[in-house]
C-alpha positions as CSV (number, residue, x, y, z in Angstrom):
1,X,-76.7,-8.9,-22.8
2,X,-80.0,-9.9,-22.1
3,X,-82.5,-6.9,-21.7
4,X,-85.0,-6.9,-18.6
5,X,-87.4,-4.9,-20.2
6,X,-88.7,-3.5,-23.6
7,X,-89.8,0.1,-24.3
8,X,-91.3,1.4,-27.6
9,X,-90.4,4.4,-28.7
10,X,-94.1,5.6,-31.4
11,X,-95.4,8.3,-31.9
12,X,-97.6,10.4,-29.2
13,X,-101.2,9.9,-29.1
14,X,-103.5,12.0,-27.8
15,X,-102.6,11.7,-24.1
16,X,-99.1,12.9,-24.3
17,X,-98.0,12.5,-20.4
18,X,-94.5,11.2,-20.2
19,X,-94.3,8.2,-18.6
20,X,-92.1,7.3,-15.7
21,X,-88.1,7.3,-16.4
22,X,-89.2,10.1,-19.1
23,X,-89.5,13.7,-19.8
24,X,-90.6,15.6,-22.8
25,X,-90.0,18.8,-23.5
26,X,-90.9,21.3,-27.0
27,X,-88.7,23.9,-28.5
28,X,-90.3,25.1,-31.5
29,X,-90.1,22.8,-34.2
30,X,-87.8,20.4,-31.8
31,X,-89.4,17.9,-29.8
32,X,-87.0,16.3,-27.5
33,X,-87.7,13.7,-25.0
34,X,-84.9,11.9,-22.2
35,X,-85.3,8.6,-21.0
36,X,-83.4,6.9,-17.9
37,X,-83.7,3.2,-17.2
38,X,-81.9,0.1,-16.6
39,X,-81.1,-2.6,-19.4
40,X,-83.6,-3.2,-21.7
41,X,-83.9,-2.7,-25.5
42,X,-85.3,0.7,-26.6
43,X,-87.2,0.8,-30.1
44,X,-88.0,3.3,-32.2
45,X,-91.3,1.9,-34.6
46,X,-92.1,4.7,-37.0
47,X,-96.2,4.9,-38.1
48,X,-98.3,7.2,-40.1
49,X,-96.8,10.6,-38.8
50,X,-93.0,9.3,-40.4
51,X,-94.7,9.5,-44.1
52,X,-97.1,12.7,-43.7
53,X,-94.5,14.5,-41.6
54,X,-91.1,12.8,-42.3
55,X,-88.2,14.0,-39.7
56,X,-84.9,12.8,-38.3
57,X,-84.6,11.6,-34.7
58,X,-81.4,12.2,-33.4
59,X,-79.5,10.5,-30.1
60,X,-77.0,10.9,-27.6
61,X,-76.3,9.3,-24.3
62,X,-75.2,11.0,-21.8
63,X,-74.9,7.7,-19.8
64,X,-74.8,4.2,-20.8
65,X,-73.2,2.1,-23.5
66,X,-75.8,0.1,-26.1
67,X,-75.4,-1.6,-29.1
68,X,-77.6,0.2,-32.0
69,X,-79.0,-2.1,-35.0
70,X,-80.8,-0.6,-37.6
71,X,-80.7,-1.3,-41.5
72,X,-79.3,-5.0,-40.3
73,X,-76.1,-3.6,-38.6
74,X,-75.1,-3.4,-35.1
75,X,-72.6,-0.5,-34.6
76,X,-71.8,0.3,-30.3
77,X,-73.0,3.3,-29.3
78,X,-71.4,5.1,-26.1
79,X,-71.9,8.1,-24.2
80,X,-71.4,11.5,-26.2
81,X,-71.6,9.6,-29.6
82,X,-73.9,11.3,-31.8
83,X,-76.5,9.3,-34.4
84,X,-79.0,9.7,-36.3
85,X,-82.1,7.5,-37.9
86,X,-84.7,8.6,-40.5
87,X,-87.8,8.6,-38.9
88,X,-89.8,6.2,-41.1
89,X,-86.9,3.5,-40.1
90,X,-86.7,1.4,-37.4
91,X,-84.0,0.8,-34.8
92,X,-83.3,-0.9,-32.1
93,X,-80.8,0.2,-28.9
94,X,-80.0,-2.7,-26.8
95,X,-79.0,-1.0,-23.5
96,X,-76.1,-2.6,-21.4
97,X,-77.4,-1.1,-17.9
98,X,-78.4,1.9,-16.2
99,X,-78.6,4.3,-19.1
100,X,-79.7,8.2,-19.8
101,X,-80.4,9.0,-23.6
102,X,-81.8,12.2,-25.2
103,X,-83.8,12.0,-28.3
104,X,-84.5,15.2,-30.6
105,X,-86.7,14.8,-33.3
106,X,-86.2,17.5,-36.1
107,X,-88.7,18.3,-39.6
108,X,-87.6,17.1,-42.5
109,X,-89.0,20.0,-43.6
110,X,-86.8,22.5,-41.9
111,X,-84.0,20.8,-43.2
112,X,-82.2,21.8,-46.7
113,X,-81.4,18.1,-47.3
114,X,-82.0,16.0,-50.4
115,X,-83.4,12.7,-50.1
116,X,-80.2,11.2,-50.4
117,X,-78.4,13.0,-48.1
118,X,-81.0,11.8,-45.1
119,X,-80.6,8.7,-46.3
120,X,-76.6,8.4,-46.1
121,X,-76.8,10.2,-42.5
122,X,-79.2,7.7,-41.4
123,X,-76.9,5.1,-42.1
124,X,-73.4,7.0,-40.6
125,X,-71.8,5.2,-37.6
126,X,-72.5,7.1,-34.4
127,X,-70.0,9.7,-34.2
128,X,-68.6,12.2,-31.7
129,X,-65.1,13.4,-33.5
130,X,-64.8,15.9,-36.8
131,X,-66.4,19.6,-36.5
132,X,-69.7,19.5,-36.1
133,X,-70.4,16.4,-33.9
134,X,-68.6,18.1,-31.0
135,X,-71.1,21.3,-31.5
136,X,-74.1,19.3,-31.7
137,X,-74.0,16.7,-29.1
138,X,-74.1,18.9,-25.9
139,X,-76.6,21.2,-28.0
140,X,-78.9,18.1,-28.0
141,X,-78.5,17.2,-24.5
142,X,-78.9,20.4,-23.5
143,X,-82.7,20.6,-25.5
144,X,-83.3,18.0,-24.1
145,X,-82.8,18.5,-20.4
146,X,-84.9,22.5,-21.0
147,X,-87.9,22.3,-19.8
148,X,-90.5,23.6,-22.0
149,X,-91.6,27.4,-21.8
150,X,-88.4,29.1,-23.3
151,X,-89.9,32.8,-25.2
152,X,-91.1,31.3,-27.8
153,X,-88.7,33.6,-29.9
154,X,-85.8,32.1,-28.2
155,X,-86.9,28.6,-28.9
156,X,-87.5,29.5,-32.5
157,X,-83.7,30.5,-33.0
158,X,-82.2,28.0,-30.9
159,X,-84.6,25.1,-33.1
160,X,-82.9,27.1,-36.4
161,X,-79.5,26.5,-34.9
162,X,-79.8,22.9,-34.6
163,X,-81.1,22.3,-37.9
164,X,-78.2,24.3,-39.4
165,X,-75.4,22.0,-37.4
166,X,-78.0,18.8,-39.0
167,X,-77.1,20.2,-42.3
168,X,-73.8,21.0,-41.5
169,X,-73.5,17.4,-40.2
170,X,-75.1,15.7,-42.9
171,X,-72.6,17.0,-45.8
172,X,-69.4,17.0,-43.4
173,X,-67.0,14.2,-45.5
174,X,-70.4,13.0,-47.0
175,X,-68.2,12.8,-50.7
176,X,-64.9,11.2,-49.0
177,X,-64.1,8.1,-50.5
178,X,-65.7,8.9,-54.0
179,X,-64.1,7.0,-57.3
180,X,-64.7,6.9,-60.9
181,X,-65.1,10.3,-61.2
182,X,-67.0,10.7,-58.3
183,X,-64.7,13.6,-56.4
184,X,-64.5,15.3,-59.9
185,X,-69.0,15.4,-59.8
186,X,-68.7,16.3,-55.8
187,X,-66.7,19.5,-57.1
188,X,-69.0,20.8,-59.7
189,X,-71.7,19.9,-57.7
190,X,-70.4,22.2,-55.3
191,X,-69.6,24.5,-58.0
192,X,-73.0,24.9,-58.9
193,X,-74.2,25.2,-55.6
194,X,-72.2,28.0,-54.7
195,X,-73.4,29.7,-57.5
196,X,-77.0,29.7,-56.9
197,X,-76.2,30.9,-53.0
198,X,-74.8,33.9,-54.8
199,X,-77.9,34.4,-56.7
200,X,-81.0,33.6,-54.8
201,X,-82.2,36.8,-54.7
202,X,-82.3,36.7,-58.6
203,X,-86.0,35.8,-59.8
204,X,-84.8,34.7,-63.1
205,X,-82.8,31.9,-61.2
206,X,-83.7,28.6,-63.2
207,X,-82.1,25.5,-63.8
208,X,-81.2,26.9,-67.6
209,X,-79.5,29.7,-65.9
210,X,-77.1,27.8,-63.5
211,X,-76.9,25.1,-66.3
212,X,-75.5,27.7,-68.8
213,X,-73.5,29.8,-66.0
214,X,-71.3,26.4,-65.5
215,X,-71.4,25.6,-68.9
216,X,-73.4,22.4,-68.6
217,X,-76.6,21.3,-70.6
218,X,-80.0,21.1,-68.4
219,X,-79.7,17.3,-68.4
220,X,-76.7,16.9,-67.2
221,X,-77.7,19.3,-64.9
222,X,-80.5,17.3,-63.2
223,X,-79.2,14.4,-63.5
224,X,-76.3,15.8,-61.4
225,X,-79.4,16.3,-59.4
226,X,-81.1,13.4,-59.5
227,X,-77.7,11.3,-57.7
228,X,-78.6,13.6,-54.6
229,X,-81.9,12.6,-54.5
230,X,-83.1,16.5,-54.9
231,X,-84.0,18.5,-58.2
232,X,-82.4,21.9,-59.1
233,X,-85.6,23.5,-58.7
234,X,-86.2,22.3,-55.5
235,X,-82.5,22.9,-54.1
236,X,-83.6,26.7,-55.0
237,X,-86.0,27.0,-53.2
238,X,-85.0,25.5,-50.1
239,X,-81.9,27.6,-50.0
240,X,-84.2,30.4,-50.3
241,X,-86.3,29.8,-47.7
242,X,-83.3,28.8,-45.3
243,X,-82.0,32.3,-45.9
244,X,-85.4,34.2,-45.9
245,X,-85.9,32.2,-42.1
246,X,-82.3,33.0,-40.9
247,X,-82.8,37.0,-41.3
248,X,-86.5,36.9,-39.8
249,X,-85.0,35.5,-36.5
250,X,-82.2,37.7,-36.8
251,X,-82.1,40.3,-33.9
252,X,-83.5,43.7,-34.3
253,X,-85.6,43.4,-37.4
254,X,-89.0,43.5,-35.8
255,X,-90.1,45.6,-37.9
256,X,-88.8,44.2,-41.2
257,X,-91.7,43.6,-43.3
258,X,-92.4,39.8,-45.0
259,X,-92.1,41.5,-48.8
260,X,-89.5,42.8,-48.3
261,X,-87.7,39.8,-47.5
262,X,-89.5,38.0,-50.2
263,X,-88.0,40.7,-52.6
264,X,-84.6,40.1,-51.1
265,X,-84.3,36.3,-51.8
266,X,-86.2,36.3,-55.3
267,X,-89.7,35.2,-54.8
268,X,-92.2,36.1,-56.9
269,X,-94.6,37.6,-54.7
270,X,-94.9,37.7,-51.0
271,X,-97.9,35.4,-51.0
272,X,-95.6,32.8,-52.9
273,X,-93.0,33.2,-50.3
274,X,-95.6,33.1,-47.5
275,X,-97.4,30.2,-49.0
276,X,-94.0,28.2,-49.4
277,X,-92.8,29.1,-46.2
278,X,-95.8,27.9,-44.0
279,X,-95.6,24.5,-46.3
280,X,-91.9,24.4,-45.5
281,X,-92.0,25.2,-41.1
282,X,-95.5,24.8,-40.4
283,X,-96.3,28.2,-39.4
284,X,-96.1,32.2,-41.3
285,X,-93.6,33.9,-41.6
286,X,-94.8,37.2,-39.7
287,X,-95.2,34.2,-37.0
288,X,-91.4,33.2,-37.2
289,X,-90.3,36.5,-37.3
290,X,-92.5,37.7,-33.8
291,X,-91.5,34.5,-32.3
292,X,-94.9,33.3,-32.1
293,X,-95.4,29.1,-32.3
294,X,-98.2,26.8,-32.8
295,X,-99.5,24.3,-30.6
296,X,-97.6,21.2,-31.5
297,X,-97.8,17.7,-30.5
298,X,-94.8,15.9,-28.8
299,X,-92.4,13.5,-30.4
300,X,-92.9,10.0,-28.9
301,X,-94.3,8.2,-26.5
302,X,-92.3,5.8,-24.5
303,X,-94.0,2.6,-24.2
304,X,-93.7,-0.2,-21.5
């Protein structure tokens, strides 16, 4: 297949109008953008933004088959199959013919997902079978074809659902196919993850804590860890913060006060929590819980 044309997926500059064949559209910390053509290849360049703000860019077509090359391999990518690419990579989609593909970039920092983990996603075939593609795939397409100016509450929870599915996604048969031992370290990391989701609201959580709870030592512990490109203390706290943001958004707690939910999930202190939290979504989280978003620039700019 010989492309006609080139387009170059980069970041957006300051004049973010979309550019014929395109449409962009925000949805709280999802910036989605769909672009229609003919064949041509379609390439995603990261730049500065993929290192100060990492995030995942995630596809579908909704028409059109291309072949998809990134990390030196070319896997075929056809309508409803789902991939993903870590932002700071490049790829290249070699489009067969008239085409219609949806592209929703997602935070790193939203996401409860070690290093490791992005990295293995990044590099799964696309997909549209097991239990979470299925769920995820029209959910994209869908973000992608709203226009912009959803209550910014409602945008806020639907953002939060698709970076739940991401996670979901990212650890669905992610330790299938493990030897040497390897299903035996999937188990008790497991193990050990389900024991600090039963404890987050302890403030004496620690890595000494869990260690000794599943009778481990501390090194073992993060090294364990360290295969999952993560640290134990940094597992904590994300799972923290992923449960402090679900019950903010959840409905009818307006007027449940940010302490208290720092109290809940063991932070120290409610500017810790508050602190932490804008680090982690970009914005307070008196502004998550009211719905209220921050001006935000869009995702890419499509390139002739």
């Amino acid at each position: 297949m010989s492309p006609t044309t080139t387009m170059t997926i980069r970041p957006a500059a300051s004049d973010d109008t979309p550019r014929e064949g395109s449409a962009v559209h925000t949805h709280g910390f999802l910036h989605a953008r769909t672009v229609r053509g003919t064949a041509q290849s379609v390439r995603h360049c990261p730049e500065g933004d993929a290192i100060t703000d990492p995030y995942v860019l995630l596809g579908i077509h909704s028409v059109g088959r291309a072949a998809l090359v990134r990390r030196g391999i070319t896997e075929v990518c056809l309508p409803g199959d789902l991939f993903a690419c870590d932002g700071a990579e490049p790829f290249v989609l070699d489009e067969e013919g008239g085409f219609e593909l949806h592209l929703v970039r997602i935070p790193r920092r939203v996401l409860t997902l070690t290093d490791r983990q992005v990295r293995d996603l990044g590099g799964r075939a696309p997909f549209a079978d097991g239990t979470v593609a299925p769920l995820l795939g029209p959910l994209l397409r869908d973000v992608a074809g709203a226009r912009s100016g959803d209550p910014s509450r409602t945008a806020l929870r639907l953002a939060g659902a698709v970076a739940d599915l991401v996670g979901l996604l990212a650890v669905e048969d992610a330790g299938s196919g493990t030897r040497d031992g390897g299903q035996d370290r999937e188990a008790l990391i497991g193990r050990l993850c389900a024991y600090v989701d039963a404890n987050l609201w302890d403030r004496n959580l620690t890595p000494a804590s869990v260690a000794e709870a599943q009778h481990i030592s501390i090194r073992y512990l993060h090294k364990l860890f360290e295969g999952r490109g993560s640290t134990v203390g940094r597992w904590i706290q994300h799972r923290r913060l992923e449960e402090a943001r679900r019950e903010l958004a959840r409905p009818g707690r307006d007027d449940i006060t940010v302490s208290a939910v720092a109290r809940r999930w063991g932070f120290a202190s409610a500017t810790h929590f508050s602190r932490s939290f804008r680090a982690a979504y970009g914005m307070s989280p008196s502004d998550w819980r009211d719905g209220r978003t921050r001006p935000v620039e869009a995702c890419a700019t499509v390139c002739p």
